[in-house]
C-alpha positions as CSV (number, residue, x, y, z in Angstrom):
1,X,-91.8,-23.3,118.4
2,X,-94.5,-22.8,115.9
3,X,-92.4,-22.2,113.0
4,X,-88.6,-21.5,112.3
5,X,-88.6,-18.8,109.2
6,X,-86.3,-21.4,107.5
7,X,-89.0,-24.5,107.8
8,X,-92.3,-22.3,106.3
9,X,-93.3,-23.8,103.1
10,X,-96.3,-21.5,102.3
11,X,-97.4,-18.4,103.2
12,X,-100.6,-16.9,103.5
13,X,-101.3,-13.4,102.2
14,X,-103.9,-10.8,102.3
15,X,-102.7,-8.0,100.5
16,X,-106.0,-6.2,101.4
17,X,-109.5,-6.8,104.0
18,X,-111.4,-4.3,100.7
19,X,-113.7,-6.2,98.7
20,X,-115.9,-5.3,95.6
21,X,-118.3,-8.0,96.9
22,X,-120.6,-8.5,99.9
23,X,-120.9,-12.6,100.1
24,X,-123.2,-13.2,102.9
25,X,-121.5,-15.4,104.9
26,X,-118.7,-13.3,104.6
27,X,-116.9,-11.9,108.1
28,X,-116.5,-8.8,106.4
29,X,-120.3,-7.1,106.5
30,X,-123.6,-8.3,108.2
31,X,-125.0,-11.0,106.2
32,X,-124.6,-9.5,102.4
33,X,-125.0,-5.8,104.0
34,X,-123.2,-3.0,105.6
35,X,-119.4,-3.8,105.7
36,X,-118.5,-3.8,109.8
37,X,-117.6,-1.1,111.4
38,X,-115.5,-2.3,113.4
39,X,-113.0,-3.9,110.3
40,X,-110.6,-0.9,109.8
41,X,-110.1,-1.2,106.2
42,X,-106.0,-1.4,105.2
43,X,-103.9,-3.1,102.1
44,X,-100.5,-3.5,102.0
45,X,-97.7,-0.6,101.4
46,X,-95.7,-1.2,98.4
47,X,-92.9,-2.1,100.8
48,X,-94.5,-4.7,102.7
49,X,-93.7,-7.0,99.7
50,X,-90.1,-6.8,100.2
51,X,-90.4,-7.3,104.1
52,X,-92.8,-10.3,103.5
53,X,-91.1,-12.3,100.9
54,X,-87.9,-12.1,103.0
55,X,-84.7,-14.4,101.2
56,X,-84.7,-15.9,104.7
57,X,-87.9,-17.8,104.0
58,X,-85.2,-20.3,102.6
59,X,-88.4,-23.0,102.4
60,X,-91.1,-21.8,100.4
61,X,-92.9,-23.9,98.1
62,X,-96.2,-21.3,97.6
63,X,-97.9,-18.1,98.4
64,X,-101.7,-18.3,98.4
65,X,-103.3,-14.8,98.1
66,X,-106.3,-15.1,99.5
67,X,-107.7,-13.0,102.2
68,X,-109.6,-13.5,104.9
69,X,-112.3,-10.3,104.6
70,X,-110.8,-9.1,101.5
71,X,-110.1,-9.8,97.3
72,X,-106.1,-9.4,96.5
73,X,-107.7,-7.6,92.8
74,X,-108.5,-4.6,94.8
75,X,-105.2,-4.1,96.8
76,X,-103.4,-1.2,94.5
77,X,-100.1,-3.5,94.5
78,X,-101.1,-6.9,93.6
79,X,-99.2,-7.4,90.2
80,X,-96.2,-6.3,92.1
81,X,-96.8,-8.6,95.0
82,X,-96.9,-11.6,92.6
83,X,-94.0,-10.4,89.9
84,X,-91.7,-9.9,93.2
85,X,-92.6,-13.7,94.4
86,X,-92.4,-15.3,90.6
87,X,-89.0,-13.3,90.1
88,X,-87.5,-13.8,93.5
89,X,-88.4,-17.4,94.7
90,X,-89.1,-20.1,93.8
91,X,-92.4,-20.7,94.9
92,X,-95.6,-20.9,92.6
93,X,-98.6,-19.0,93.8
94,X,-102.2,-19.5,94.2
95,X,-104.3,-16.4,93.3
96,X,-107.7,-16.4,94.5
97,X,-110.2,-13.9,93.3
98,X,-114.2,-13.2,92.7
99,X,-112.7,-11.6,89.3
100,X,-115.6,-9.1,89.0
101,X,-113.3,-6.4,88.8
102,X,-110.4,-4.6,87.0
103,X,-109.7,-5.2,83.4
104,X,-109.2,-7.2,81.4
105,X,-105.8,-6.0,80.3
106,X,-105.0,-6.6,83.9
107,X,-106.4,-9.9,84.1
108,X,-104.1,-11.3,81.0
109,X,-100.5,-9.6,82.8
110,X,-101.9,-11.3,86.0
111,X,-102.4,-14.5,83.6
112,X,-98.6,-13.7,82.0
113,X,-97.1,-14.5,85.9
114,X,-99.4,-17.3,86.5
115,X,-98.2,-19.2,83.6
116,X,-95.2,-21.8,84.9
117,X,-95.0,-25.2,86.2
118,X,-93.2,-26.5,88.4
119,X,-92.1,-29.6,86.3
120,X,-88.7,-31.0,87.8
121,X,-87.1,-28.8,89.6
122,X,-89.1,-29.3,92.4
123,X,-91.2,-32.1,94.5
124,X,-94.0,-29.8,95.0
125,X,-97.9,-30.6,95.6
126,X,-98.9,-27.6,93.8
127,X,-97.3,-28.4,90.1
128,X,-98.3,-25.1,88.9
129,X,-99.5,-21.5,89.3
130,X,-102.9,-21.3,89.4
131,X,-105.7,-18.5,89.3
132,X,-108.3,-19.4,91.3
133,X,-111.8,-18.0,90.3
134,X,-114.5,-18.1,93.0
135,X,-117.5,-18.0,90.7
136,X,-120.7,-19.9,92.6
137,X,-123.3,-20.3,89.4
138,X,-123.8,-18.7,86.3
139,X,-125.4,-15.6,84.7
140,X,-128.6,-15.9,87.1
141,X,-127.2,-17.3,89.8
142,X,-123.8,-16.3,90.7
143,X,-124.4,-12.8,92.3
144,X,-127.1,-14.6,94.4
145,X,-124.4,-15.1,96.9
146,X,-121.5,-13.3,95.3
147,X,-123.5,-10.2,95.8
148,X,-122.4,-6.4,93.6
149,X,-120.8,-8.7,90.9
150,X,-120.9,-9.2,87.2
151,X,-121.3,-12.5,85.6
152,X,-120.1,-11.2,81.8
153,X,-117.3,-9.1,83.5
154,X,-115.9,-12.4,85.6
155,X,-116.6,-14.3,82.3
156,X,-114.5,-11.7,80.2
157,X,-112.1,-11.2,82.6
158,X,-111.2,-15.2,82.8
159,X,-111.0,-15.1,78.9
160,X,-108.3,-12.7,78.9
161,X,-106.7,-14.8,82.0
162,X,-106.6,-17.9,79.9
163,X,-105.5,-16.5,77.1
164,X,-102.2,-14.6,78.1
165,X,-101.3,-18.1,79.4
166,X,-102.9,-17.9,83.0
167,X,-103.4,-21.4,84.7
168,X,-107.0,-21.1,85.8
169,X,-109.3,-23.4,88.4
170,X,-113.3,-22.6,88.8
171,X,-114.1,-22.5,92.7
172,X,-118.0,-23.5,92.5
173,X,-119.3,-23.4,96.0
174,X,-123.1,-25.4,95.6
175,X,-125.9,-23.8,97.3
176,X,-129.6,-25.0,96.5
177,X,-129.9,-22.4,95.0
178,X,-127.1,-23.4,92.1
179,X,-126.8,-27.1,92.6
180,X,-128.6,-27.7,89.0
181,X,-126.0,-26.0,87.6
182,X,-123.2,-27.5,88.7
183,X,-122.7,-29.6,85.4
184,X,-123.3,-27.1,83.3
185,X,-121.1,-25.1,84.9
186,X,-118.5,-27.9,84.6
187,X,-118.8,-27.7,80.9
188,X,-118.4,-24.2,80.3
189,X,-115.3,-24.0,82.1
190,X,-113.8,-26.9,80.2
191,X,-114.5,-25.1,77.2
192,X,-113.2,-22.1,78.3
193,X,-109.8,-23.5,79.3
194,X,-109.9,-23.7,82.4
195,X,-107.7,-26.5,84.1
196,X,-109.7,-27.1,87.2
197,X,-113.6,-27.5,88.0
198,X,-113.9,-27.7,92.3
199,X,-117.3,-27.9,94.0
200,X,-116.8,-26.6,97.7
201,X,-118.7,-27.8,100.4
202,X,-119.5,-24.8,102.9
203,X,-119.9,-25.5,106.5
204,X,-120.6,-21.8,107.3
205,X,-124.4,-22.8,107.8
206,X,-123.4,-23.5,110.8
207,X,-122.8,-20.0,112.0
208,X,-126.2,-18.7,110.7
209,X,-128.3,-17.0,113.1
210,X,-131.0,-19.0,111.2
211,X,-129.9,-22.4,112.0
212,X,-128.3,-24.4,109.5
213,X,-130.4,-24.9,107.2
214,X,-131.1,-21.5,106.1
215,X,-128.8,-18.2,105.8
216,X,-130.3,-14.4,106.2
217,X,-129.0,-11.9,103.3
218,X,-129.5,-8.2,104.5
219,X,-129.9,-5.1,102.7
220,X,-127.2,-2.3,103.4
221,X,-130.0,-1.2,105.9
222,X,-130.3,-4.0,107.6
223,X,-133.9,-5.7,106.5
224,X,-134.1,-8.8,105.3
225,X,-133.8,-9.1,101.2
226,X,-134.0,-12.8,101.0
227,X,-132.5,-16.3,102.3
228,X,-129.8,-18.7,100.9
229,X,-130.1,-22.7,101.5
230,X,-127.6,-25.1,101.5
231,X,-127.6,-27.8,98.8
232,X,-130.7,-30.7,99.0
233,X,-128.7,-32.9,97.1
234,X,-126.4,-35.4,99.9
235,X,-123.6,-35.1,97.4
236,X,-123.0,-31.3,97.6
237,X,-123.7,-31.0,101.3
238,X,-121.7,-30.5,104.2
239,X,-121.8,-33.5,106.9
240,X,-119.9,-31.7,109.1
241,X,-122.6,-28.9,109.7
242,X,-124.8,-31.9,111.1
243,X,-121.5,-33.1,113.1
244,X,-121.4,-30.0,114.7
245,X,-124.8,-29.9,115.7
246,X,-124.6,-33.7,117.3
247,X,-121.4,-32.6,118.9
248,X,-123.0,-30.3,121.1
249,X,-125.7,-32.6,121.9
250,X,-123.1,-35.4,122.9
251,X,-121.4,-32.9,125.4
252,X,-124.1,-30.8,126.0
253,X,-122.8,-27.7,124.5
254,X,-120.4,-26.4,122.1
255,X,-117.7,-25.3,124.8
256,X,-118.3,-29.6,126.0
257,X,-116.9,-30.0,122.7
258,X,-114.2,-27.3,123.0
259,X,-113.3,-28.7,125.7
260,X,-112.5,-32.6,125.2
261,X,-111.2,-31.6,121.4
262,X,-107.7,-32.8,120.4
263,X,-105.6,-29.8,118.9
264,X,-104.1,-31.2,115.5
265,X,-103.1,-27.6,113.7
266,X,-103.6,-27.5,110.1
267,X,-101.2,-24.7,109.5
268,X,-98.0,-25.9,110.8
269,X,-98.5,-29.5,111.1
270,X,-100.2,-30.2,107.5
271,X,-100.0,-27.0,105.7
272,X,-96.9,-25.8,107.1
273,X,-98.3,-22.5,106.7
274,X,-98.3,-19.2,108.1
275,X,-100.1,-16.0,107.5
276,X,-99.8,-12.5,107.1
277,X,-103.1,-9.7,107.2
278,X,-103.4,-6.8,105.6
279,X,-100.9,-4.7,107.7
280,X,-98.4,-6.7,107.5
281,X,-98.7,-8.9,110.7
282,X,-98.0,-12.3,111.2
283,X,-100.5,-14.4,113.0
284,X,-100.2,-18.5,113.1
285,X,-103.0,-18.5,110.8
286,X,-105.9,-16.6,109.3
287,X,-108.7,-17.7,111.4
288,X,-106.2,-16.3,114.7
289,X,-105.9,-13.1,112.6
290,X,-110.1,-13.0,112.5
291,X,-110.5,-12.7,116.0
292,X,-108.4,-9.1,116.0
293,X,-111.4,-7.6,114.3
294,X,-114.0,-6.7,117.9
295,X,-117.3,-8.0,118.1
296,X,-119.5,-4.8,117.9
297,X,-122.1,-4.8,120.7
298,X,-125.0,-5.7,118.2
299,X,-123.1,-9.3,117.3
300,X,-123.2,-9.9,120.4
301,X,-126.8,-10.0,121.1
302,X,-127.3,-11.2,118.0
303,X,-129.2,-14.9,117.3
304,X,-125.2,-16.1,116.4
305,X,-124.0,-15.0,119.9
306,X,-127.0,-16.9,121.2
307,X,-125.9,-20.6,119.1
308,X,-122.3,-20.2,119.1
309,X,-120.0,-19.4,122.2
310,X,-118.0,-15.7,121.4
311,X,-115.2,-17.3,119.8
312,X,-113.7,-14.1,118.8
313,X,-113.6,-12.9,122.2
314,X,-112.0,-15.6,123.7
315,X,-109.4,-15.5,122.1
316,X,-108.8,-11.6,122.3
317,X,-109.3,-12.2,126.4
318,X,-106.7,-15.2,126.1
319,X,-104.2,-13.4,123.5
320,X,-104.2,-10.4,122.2
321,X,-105.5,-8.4,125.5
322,X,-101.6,-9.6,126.5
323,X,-99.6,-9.2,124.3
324,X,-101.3,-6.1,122.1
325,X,-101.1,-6.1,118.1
326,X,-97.6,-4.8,117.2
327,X,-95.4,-7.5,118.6
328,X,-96.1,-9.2,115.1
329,X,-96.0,-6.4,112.9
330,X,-93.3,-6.8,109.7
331,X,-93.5,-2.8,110.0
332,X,-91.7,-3.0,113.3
333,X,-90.1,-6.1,113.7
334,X,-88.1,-8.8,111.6
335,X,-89.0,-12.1,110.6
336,X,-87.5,-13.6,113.6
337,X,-88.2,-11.2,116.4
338,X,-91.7,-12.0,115.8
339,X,-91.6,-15.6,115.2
340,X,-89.3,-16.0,118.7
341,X,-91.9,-14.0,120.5
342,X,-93.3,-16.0,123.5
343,X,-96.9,-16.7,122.2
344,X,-95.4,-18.3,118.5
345,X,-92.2,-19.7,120.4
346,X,-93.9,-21.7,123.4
347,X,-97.0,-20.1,124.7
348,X,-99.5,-21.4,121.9
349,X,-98.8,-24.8,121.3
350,X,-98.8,-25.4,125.0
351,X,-102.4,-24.1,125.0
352,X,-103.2,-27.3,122.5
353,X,-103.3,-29.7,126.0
354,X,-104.4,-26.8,128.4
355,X,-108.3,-26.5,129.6
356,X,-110.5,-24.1,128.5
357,X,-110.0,-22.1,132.1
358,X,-106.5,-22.8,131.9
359,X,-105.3,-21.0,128.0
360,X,-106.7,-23.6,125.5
361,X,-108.4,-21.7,123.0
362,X,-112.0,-22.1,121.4
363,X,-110.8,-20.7,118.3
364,X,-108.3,-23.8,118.0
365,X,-110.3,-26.2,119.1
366,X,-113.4,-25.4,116.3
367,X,-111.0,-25.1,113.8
368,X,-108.7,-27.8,114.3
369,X,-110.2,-30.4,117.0
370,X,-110.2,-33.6,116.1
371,X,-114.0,-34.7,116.0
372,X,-115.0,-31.7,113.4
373,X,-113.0,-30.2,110.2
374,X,-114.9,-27.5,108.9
375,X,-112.0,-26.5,106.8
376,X,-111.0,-29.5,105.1
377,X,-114.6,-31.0,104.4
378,X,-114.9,-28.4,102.5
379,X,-113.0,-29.1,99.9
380,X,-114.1,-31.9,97.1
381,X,-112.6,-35.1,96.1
382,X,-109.7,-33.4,93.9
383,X,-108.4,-31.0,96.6
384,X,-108.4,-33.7,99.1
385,X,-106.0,-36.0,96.6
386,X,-103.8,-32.4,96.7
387,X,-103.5,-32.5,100.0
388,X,-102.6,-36.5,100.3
389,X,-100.1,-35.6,98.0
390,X,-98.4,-33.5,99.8
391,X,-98.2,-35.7,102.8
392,X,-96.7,-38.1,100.8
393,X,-93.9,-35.9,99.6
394,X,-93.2,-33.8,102.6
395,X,-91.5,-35.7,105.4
């Protein structure tokens, strides 16, 4: 079984697939343009926090609201969402955020909740809240990639985090484009108060219809406004968007890879994880919840299409074609009636060993194969020691 509702330690949420932003590598829109079509654009109800955060979840160490296409700042209930988890369990939370939104009164209640440690009362790899600011440069920069935002309204909206109380970590992701900043950056948050500085490592360049080295950023219309690079510097890049590349070399394509991967998930077996969308529906994890969302027929002639195999549509042809997209919905059915359904009970972890022809999915096996972690590499030194923690402490 994937999970048992009484053995999930995290969950995670995305109270909403709206976003103020239009990142470029972003599934959400066409490369820093026009949102998709194709998204249908939801948040949660006010109670779907109450059929979420069920008392049976007897196990839960931390909610991480983060979505997959969307910011939880935008969704209308996203104070409640948190108070309800700080005042009913005992987990901590992770809030992640581009911030450039709101105000700033909202920012210091949302620092007011995400102001405790965990301390002693619990062995717990996350010893604290924490608000998690995605902010990828500085005045000049940031919006490069974190298009429609405002640097002196994430700035000022971080202050009034800080100061109510609020636990804060600066996401930096390093882009050549930024990489000179990255001290600088460093500083400013120190000085601010922040607790945390992270560098991420993106390995998206690998999904650029460019090649990876270089990523397209579209105007709302469609024509090209300008490119993004990944860092120069070997520190700040990604190795495993080279990995990739000699991956399918080495079995002559990228389903050859697919194919021979080993299956270790990262959601039940190390996170111990599972995640809920925007309408309330359970899925094993958020990159299984992204191929919901069609391929319109221009991404599928597009240069992408042409470098990567349709990911999103195997696993729709494999899955969801089967068993439809209510059978997980919290709307409609309980904790348990979805979780002893026969794809989360048996069907998908049998698919780890299977072929490609036979059920294994491409989606798994990019994700979490053995030869190639796009997920974790992307994380720097300081996450990684996280996550050894937590391996340490959780049998």
């Amino acid at each position: 079984m994937y999970h048992q509702i009484n053995t999930i330690e995290e969950l995670h949420i995305e109270l909403t697939n709206k976003c103020n932003a239009a990142c470029p590598m972003c599934d959400r829109n066409y490369c820093g343009g026009s949102t998709r079509p194709e998204l249908n654009l939801t948040e949660w109800e006010r109670d779907d926090i109450a059929r979420v955060f069920s008392p049976a979840l007897s196990s839960l160490r931390n909610v991480l609201f983060c979505g997959t296409h969307g910011d939880p700042m935008i969704a209308k209930w996203s104070l409640e969402a948190v108070e309800f988890v700080k005042s009913k369990t005992r987990a901590t939370v992770e809030f992640y955020s581009n911030a450039s939104g709101r105000t700033s009164d909202w920012w210091s209640e949302l620092g007011r909740l995400l102001s405790s440690r965990v301390g002693g009362r619990d062995r717990h790899y996350r010893q604290n809240d924490l608000g998690i600011f995605s902010i990828d440069g500085l005045g000049d920069t940031n919006a490069i990639y974190r298009r429609h935002t405002n640097f002196e309204k994430i700035m000022e909206n971080a202050t009034a985090f800080i100061r109510a109380g609020g636990i804060a970590r600066w996401d930096f992701i390093v882009f050549e484009h930024n990489q000179h900043q990255v001290e600088e950056a460093r500083a400013q948050a120190q000085k601010m108060g922040f607790k945390e500085f992270r560098l991420r490592k993106t390995a998206r360049f690998n999904y650029s219809p460019l090649g990876p080295e270089e990523g397209p950023v579209y105007s709302s219309r469609g024509s090209l406004e300008y490119s993004i690079r990944p860092p120069t510097l070997a520190e700040y890049r990604n190795d495993e968007v080279d990995k990739f590349e000699q991956l399918k070399h080495i079995y002559g394509s990228a389903d050859g890879y697919f194919e021979a991967a080993k299956i270790s998930c990262l959601y039940q077996q190390r996170f111990k994880r599972i995640y809920v969308n925007s309408e309330a529906k359970v899925f094993p994890c958020c990159y299984l919840a992204n191929d919901t969302v069609a391929s319109s027929p221009e991404a599928a002639k597009s240069a992408t299409a042409k470098r990567i195999p349709n990911i999103r549509q195997d696993t729709q042809q494999k899955v969801y074609q089967k068993t439809g997209l209510e059978f997980n919905s919290l709307r409609r059915h309980s904790w348990d009636e979805i979780l002893h359904h026969p794809w989360l009970q048996s069907e998908l972890e049998s698919s780890w060993t299977a072929t490609l022809s036979t059920g294994k999915l491409k989606r798994c096996a990019r994700t979490c194969g053995d030869a190639y972690s796009p997920i974790l590499s992307q994380s720097h030194d300081e996450e990684l020691a996280h996550l050894r923690n937590k391996e340490q402490e959780c049998p």
